[in-house]
Kinemage of the C-alpha trace (Angstrom):
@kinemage 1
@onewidth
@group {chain A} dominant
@subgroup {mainchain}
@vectorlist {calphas} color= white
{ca unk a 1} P 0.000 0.000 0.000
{ca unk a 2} L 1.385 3.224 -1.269
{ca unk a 3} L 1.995 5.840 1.891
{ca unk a 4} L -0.513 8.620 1.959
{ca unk a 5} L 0.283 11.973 0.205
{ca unk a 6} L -0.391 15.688 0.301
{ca unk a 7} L -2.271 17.878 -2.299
{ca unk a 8} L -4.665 20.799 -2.349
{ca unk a 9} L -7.935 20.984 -3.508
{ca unk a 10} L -9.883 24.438 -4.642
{ca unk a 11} L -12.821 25.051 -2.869
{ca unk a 12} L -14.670 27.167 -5.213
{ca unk a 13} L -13.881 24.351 -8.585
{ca unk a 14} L -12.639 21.088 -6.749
{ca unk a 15} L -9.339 21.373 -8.783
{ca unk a 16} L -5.991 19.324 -7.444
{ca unk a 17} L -2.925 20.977 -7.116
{ca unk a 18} L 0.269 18.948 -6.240
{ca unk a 19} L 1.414 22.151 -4.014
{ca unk a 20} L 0.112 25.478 -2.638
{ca unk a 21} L -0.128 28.291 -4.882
{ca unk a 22} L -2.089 31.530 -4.394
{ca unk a 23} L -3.843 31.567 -7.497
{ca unk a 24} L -5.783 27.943 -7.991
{ca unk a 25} L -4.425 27.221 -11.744
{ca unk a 26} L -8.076 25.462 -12.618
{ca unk a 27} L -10.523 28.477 -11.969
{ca unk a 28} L -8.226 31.255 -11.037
{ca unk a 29} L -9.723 32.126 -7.801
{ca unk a 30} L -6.942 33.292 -5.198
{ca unk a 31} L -6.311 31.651 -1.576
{ca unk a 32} L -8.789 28.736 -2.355
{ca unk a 33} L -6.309 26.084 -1.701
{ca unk a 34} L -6.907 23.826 0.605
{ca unk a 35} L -4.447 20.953 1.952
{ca unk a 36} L -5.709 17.510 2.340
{ca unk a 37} L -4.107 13.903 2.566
{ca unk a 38} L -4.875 11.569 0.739
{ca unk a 39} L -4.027 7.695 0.574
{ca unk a 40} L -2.429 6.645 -2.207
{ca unk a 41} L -4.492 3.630 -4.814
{ca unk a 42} L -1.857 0.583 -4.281
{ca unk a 43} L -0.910 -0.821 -7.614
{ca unk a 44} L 0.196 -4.170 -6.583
{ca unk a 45} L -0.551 -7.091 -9.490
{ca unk a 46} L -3.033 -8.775 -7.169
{ca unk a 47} L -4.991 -5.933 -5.925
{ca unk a 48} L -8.505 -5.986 -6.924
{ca unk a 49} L -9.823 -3.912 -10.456
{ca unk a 50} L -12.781 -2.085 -8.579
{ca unk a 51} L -13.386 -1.751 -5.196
{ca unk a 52} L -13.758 -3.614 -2.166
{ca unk a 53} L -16.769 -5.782 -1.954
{ca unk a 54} L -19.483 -4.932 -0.030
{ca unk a 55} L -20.413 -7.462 2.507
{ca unk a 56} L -23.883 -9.650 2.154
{ca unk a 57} L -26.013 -12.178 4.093
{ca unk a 58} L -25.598 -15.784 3.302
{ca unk a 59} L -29.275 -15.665 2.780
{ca unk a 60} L -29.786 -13.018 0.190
{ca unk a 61} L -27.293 -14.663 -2.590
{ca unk a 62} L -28.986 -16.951 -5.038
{ca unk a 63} L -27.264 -20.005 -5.267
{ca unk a 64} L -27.265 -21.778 -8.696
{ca unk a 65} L -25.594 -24.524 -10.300
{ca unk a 66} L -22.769 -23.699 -12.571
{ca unk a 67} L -23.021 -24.372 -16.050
{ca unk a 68} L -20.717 -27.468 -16.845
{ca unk a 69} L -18.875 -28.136 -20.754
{ca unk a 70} L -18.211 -31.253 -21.347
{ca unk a 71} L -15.296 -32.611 -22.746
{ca unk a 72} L -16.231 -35.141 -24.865
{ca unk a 73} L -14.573 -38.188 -23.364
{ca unk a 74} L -17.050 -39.502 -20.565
{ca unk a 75} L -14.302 -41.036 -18.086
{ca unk a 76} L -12.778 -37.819 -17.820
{ca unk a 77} L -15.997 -35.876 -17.319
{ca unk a 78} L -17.093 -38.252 -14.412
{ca unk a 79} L -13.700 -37.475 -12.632
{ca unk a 80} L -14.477 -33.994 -13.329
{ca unk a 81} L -17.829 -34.067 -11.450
{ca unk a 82} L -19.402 -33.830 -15.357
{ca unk a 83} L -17.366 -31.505 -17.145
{ca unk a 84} L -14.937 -28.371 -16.878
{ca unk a 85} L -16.898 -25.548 -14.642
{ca unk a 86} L -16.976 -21.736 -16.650
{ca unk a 87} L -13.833 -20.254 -14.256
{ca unk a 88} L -12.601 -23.514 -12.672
{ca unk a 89} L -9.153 -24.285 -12.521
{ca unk a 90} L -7.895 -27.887 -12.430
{ca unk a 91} L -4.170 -29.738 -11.596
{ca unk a 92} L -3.571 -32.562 -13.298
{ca unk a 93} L -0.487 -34.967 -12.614
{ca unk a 94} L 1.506 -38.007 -13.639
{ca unk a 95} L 4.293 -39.434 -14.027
{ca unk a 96} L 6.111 -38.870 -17.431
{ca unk a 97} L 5.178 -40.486 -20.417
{ca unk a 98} L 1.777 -41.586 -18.927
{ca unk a 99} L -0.400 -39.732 -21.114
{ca unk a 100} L -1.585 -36.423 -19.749
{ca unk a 101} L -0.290 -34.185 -22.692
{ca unk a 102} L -2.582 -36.936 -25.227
{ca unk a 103} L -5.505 -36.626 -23.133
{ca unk a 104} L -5.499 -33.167 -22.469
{ca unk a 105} L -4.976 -32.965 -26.587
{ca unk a 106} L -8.287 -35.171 -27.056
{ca unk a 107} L -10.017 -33.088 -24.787
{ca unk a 108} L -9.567 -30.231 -26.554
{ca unk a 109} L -10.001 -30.953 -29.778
{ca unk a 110} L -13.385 -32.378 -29.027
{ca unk a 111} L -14.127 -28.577 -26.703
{ca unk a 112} L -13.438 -27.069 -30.087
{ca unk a 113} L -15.649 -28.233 -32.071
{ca unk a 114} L -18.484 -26.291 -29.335
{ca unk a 115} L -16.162 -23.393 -27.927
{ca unk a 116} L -12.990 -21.848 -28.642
{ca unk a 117} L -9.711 -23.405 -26.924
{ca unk a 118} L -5.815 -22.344 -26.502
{ca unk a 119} L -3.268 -24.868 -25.573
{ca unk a 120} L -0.187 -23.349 -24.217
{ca unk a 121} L 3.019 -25.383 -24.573
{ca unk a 122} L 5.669 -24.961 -22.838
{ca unk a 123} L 7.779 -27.946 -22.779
{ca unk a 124} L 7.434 -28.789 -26.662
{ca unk a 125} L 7.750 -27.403 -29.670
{ca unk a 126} L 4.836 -26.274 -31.381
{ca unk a 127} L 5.919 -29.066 -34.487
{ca unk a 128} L 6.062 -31.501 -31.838
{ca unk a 129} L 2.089 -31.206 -30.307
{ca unk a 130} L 1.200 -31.102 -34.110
{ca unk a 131} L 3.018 -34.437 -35.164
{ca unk a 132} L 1.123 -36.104 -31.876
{ca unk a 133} L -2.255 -34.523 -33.364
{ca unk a 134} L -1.493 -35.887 -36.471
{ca unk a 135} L -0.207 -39.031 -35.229
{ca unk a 136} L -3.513 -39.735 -33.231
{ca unk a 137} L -5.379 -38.867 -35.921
{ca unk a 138} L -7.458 -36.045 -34.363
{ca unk a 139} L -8.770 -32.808 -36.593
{ca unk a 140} L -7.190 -30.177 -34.841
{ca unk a 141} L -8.365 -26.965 -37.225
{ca unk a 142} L -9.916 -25.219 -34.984
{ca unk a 143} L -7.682 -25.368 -31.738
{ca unk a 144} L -5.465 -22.682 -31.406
{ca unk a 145} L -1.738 -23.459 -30.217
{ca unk a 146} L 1.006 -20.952 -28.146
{ca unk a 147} L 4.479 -21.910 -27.439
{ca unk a 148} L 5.401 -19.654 -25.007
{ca unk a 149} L 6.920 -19.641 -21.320
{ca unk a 150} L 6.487 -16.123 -20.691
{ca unk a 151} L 3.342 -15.691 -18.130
{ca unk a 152} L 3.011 -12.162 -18.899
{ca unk a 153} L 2.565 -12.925 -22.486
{ca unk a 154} L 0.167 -15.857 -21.987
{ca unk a 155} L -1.985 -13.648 -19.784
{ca unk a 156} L -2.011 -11.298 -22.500
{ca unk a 157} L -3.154 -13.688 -25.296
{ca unk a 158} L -5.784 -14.830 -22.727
{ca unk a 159} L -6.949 -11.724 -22.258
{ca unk a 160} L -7.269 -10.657 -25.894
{ca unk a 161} L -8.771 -13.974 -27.263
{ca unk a 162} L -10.855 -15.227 -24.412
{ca unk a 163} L -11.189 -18.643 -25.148
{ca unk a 164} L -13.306 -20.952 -22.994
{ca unk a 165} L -10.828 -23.376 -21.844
{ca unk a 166} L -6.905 -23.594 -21.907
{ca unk a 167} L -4.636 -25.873 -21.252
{ca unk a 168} L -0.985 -24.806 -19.840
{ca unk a 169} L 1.553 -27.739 -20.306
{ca unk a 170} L 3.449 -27.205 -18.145
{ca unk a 171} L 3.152 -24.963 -14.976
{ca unk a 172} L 6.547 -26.006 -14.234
{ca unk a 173} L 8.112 -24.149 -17.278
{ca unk a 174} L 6.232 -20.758 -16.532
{ca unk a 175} L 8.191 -17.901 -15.494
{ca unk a 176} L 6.736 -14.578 -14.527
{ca unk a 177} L 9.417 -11.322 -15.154
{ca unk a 178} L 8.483 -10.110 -11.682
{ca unk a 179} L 10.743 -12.261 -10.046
{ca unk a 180} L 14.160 -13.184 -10.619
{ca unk a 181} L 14.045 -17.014 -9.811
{ca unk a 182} L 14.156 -19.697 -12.876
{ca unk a 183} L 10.995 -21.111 -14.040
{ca unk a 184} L 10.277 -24.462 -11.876
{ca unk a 185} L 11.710 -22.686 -8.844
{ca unk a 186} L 8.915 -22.582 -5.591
{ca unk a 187} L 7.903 -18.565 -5.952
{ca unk a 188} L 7.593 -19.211 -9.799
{ca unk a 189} L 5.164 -22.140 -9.491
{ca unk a 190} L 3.239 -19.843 -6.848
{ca unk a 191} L 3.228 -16.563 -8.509
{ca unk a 192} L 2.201 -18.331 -12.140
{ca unk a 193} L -0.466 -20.051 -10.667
{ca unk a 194} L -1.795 -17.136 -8.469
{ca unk a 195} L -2.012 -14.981 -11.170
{ca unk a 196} L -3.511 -17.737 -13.951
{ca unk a 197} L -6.015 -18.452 -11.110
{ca unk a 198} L -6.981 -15.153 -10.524
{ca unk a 199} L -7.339 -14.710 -14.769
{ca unk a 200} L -9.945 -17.392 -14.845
{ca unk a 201} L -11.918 -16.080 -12.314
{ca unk a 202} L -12.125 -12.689 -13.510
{ca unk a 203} L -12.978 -13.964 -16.860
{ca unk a 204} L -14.414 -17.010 -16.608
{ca unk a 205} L -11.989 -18.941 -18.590
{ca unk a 206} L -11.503 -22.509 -17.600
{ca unk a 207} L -7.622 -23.199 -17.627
{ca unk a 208} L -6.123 -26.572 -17.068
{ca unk a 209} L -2.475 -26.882 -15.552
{ca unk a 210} L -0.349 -30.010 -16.285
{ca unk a 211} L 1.803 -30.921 -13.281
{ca unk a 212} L 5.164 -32.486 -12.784
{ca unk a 213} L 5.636 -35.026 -10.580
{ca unk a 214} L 8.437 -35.823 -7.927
{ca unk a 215} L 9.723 -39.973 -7.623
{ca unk a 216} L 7.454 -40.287 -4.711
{ca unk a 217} L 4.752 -39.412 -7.057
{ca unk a 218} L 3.076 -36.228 -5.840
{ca unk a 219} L 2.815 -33.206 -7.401
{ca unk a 220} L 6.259 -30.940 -7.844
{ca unk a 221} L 6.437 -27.613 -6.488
{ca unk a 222} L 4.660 -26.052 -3.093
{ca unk a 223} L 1.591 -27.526 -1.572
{ca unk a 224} L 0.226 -24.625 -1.942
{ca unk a 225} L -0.700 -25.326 -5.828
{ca unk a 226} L -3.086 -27.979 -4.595
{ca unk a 227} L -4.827 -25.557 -2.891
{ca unk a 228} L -5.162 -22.694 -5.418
{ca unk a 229} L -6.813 -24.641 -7.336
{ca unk a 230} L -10.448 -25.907 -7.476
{ca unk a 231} L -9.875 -29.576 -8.620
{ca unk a 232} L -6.927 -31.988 -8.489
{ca unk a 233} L -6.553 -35.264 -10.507
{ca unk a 234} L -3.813 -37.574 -10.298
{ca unk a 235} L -2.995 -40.101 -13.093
{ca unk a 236} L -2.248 -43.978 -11.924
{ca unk a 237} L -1.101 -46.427 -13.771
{ca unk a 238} L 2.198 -48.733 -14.839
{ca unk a 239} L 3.309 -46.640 -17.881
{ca unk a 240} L 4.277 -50.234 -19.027
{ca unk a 241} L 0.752 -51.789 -18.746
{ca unk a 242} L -1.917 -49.846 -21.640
{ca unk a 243} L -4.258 -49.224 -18.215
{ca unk a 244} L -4.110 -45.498 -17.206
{ca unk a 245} L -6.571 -44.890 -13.920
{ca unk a 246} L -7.823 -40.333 -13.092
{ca unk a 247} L -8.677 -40.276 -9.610
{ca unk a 248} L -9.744 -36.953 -8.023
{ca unk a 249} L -8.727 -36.231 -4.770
{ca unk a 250} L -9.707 -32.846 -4.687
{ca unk a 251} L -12.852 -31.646 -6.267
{ca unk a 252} L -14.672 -28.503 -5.296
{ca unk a 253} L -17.546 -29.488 -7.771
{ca unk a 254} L -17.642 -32.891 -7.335
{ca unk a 255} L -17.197 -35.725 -5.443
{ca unk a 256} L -13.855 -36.759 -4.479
{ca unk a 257} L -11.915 -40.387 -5.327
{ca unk a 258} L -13.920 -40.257 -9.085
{ca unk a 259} L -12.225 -42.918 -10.644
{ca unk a 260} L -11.554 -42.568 -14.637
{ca unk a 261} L -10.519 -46.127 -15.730
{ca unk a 262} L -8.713 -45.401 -20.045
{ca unk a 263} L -6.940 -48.336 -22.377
{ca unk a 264} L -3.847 -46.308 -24.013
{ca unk a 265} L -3.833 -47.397 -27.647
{ca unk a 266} L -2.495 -46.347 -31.018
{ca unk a 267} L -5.367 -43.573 -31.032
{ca unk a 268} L -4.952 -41.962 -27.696
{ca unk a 269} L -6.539 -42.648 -24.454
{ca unk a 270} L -10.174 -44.552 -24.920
{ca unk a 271} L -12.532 -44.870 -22.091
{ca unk a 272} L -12.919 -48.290 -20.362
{ca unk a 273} L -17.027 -48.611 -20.396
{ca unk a 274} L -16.406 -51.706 -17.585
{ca unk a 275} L -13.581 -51.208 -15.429
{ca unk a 276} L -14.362 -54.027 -13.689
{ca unk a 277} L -13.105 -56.539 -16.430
{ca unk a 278} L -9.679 -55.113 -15.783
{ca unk a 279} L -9.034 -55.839 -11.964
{ca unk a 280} L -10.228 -59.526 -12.391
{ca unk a 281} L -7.796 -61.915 -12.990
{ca unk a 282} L -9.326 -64.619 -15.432
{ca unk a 283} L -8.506 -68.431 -13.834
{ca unk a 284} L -9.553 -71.497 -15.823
{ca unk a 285} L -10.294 -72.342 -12.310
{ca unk a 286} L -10.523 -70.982 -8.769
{ca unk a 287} L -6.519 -70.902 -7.077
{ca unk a 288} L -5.880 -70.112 -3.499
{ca unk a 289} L -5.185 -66.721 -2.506
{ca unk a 290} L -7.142 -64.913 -4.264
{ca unk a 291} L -10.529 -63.072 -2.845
{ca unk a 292} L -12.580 -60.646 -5.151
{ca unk a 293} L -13.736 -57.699 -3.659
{ca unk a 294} L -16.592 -54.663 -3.553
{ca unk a 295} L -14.728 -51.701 -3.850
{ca unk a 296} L -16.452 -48.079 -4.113
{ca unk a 297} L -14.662 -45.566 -6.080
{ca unk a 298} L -16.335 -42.185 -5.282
{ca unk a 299} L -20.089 -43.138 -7.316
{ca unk a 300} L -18.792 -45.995 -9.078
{ca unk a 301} L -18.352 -50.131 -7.341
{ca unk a 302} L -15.913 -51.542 -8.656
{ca unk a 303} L -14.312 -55.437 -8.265
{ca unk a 304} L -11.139 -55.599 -8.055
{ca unk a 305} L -9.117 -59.370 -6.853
{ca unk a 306} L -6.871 -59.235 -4.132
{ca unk a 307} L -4.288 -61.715 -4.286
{ca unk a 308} L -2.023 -63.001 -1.293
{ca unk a 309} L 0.907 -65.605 -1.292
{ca unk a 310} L 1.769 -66.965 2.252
{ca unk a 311} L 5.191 -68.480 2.641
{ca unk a 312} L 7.494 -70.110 4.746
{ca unk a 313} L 9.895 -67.468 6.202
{ca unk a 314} L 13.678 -68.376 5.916
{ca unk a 315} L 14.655 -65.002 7.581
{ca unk a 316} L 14.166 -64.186 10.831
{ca unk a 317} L 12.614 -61.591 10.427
{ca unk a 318} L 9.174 -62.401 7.767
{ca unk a 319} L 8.256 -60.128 5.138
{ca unk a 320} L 4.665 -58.160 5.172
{ca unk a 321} L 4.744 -56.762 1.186
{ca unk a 322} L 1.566 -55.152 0.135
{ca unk a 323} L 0.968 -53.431 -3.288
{ca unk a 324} L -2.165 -51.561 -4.138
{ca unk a 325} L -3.291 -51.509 -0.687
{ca unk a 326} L -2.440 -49.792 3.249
{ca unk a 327} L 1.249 -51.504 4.417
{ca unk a 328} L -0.115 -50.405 7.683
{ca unk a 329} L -3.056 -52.105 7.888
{ca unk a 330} L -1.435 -55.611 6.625
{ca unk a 331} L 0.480 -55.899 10.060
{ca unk a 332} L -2.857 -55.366 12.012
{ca unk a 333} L -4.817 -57.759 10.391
{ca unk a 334} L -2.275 -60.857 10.943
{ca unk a 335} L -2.543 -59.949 14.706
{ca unk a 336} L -6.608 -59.942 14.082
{ca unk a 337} L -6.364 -63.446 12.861
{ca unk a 338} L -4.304 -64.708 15.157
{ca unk a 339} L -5.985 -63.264 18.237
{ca unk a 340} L -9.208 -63.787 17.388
{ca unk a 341} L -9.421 -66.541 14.935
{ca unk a 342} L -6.327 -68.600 15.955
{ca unk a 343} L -4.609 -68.137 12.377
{ca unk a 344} L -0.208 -68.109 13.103
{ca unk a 345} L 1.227 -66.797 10.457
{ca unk a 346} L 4.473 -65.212 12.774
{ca unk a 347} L 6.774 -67.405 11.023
{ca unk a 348} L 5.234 -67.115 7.663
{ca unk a 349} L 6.137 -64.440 4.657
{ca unk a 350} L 3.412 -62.709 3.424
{ca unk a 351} L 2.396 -60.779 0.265
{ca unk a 352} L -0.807 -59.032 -0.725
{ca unk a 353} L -1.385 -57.741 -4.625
{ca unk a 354} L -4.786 -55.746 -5.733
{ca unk a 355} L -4.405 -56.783 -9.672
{ca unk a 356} L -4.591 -54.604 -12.549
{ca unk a 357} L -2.069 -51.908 -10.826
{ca unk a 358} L -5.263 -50.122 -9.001
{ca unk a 359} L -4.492 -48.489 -5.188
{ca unk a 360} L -7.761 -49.207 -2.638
{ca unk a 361} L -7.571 -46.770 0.169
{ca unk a 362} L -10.881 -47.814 1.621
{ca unk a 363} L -10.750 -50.305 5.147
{ca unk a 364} L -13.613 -52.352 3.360
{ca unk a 365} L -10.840 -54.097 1.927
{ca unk a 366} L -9.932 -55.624 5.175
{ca unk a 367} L -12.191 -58.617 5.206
{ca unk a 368} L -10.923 -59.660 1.646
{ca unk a 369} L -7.396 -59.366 2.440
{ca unk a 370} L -7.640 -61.206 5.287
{ca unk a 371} L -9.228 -64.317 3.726
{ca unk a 372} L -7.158 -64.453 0.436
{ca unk a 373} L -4.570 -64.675 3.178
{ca unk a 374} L -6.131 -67.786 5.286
{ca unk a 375} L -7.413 -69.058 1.413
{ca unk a 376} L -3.388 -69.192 0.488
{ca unk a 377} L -2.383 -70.344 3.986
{ca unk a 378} L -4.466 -73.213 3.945
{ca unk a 379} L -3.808 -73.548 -0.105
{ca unk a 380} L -7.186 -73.982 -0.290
{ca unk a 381} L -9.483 -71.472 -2.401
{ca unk a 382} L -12.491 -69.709 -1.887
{ca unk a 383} L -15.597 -70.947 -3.258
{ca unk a 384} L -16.310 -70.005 -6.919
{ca unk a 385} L -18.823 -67.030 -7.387
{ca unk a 386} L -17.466 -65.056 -4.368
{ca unk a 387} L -17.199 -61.395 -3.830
{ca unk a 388} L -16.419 -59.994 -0.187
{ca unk a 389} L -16.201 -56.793 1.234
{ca unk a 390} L -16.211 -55.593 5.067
{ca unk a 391} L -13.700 -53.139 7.652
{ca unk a 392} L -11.956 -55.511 10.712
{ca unk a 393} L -12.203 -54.067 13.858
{ca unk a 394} L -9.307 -54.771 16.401
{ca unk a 395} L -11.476 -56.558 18.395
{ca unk a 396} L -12.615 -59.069 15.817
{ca unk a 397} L -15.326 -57.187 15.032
{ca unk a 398} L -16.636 -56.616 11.094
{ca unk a 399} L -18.239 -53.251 10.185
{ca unk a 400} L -20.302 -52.238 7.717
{ca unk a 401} L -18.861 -50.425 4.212
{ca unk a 402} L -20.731 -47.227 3.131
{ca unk a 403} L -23.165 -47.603 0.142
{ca unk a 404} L -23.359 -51.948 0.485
{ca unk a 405} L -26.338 -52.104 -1.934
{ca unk a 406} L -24.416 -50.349 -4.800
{ca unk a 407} L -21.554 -53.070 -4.529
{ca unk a 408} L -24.011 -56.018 -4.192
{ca unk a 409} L -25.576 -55.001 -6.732
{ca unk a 410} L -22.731 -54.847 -9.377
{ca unk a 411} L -21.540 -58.097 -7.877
{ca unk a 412} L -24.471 -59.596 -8.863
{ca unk a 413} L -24.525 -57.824 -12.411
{ca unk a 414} L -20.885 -59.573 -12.886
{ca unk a 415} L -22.628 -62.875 -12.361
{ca unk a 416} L -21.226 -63.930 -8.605
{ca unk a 417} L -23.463 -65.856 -6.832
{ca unk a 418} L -22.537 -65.527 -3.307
{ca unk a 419} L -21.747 -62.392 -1.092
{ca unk a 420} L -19.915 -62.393 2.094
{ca unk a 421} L -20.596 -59.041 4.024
{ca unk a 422} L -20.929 -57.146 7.009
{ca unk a 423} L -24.385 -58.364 8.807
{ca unk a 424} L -24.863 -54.344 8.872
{ca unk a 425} L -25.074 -54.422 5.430
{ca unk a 426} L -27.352 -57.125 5.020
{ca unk a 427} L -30.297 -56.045 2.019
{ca unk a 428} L -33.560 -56.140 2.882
{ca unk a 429} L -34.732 -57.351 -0.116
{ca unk a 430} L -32.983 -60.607 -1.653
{ca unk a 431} L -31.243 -59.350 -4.422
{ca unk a 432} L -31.795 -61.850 -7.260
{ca unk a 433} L -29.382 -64.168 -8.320
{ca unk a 434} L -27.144 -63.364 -5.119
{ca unk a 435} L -26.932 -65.703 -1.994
{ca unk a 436} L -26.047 -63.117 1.186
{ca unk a 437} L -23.808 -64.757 4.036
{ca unk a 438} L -23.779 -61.899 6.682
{ca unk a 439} L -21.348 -62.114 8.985
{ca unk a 440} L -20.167 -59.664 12.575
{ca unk a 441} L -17.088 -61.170 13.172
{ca unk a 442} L -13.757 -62.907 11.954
{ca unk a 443} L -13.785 -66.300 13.343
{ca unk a 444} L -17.569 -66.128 12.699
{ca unk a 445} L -16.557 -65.476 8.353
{ca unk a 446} L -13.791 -67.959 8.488
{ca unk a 447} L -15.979 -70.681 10.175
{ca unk a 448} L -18.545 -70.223 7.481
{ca unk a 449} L -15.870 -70.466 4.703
{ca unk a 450} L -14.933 -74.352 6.031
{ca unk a 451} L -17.858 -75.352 5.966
């Protein structure tokens, strides 16, 4: 905030004089200037273009819902919440190579053939984006295309063109001229997003920032990016498998953990209508260790098989090795069993696997890790047709999973016949086709397995 300054108004014409003179230069009256202070306007980049906002009751704005665009490719849009928001402003991440520049690319050239779009590139050439348009075969005439790093240039194009949505790839190769720092450095990431943020809202342009990506997997740069922005999506996925999974873990218009499940092939990303096809491993016969479970990803069930492999330990210390799932929680259900149900598996290496390179964050997946492990124990498998889901208390207890009719329900789509779930979550209505074994504790599930 510029300090407050001096100047001297007429009082017979209201004219402003830096200093005192006798004769006011405006309406040539004499001794009419007065002296008053005034505080200066602050011209700092972020300061506001009119004046403060008056302050309102909650009760007297009109809430509405925003108008939503859709992109085109219906996985992404149900990450999204249903489509890019007029003014939102969305992270995307991944590791390298896995496909974010292509599917951003897709997005937009389906958005163009409704509105007008600008993809900023920043970390290729623009000879290289059009030899991936061409090699994907997409019609790209009417999407616009900047190479430039410059912010203050960007936000100038922005300005003058006002397209509805743009895509900046990357936010890590911005650099605003304010600051002196190299592009990628913390107060560049900050001060590029601030201000890019800032531009959409004023304008309502929807603007889409590719992220990098540090070897532990989340996003480069401050924290603070993630919360700038309205919605952040992470891609998952082996870049060596053709399986690419969008989850949202931030979403202010939507719901949060959306799952987007896309097969990478010689055209670009394509949406994967039945995800659930992908997680299940496809035996010629049923093998122990392996348990299919009920997953819920945000709105959507899912099935997903967890696989475990229990071996004889020729270390002293065993192994506990889990991959898609909580390493934490592997430990505490081996003491469950063997407290409770009187399974020993102290001396015994032990590896859990959710297939198809998916991660399950959700304690539902308790009750199916903890019987592929007695099912591979006792190499002996689980009977054909079942699906499983269900949280293990420390006290042997099993608790219900949120929305159990949704999962038994796409179980039973899938064609299993028998569901083994929290007595909680026990339907009341038979769904058809689906035999219900509801259970409230561990020994009380594994009993009913041997029989």
């Amino acid at each position: 905030m510029a300090k407050a300054k001096t100047v001297y108004v007429c009082s017979s014409c209201a004219g402003v004089c830096p200093k005192w003179e006798g004769k006011c230069p405006h309406c040539g009256s004499w001794n009419t200037l007065q002296e008053q202070r005034e505080s200066g306007v602050s011209t700092h980049r972020f300061a506001p273009l009119a004046g403060a906002a008056p302050v309102r009751s909650l009760a007297e704005i009109e809430a509405r819902e925003l108008p939503r665009q859709p992109t085109g490719l219906p996985e992404f849009d149900r990450v999204l919440g249903g489509g890019l928001v007029t003014g939102a402003v969305v992270l995307i991440g991944g590791d390298p190579g896995i496909g974010k520049s292509t599917l951003l690319l897709q997005a937009l050239v389906s958005l163009s053939q409704a509105v007008d779009v600008l993809y900023v590139t920043g970390e290729e050439s623009a000879e290289q984006v059009a030899l991936r348009a061409r090699r994907l075969e997409l019609p790209t005439g009417n999407v616009d295309l900047l190479a430039e790093i410059r912010l203050e240039s960007i936000i100038g194009v922005l300005t003058d063109k006002k397209p509805a949505v743009a895509v900046i790839d990357s936010i890590q190769t911005l650099y605003s001229s304010e600051l002196s720092a190299a592009p990628g450095s913390v107060s560049q990431v900050r001060e590029c997003a601030a201000q890019l943020t800032r531009l959409a809202k004023q304008t309502g342009i929807s603007i889409v920032f590719i992220g990098h990506v540090t070897k532990d997997g989340t996003l480069a740069g401050p924290r603070v990016l993630e919360h700038i922005v309205d919605t952040v999506l992470y891609f998952e996925g082996d870049t060596h498998s053709s399986f690419r999974l969008i989850r949202a873990f931030k979403n202010r218009f939507g719901a949060v953990n959306e799952l987007g499940v896309f097969a990478m092939t010689d055209r670009g990303l394509r949406g994967v209508n039945n995800p659930s096809a992908l997680f299940l491993s496809q035996h010629e016969q049923n093998v122990p260790g392996s348990c299919v479970m009920a997953t819920q990803e945000g709105t959507r069930p899912l099935l997903v098989e967890i696989q475990a492999l229990v071996d004889t330990a020729h270390v002293p210390n065993p192994r506990r090795l889990s991959v898609g799932l909580e390493a934490s929680r592997l430990a505490m259900l081996l003491a469950v069993m063997h407290r409770h149900a009187g399974v020993v598996t102290y001396d015994q290496d032990v590896f859990v696997n959710a297939v198809g390179g998916v991660k399950i964050t959700e304690p539902a997946a308790d009750l199916p890790v903890l019987l592929a492990i007695m099912s591979s124990l006792q190499n002996k498998p689980l009977p054909p047709g079942l699906v499983v889901f269900g949280e293990v208390g420390l006290a042997g207890e099993i608790r219900p999973a949120p929305r159990g009719q949704e999962r038994l329900r796409e179980a039973a789509k899938l064609g299993f016949s028998i569901a083994l779930i929290p007595k909680a979550n026990a339907p009341k209505q038979p769904i058809e086709g689906l035999e219900v074994w509801a259970v409230d504790r561990v020994d009380t599930a594994i009993a009913r397995l041997r029989q």
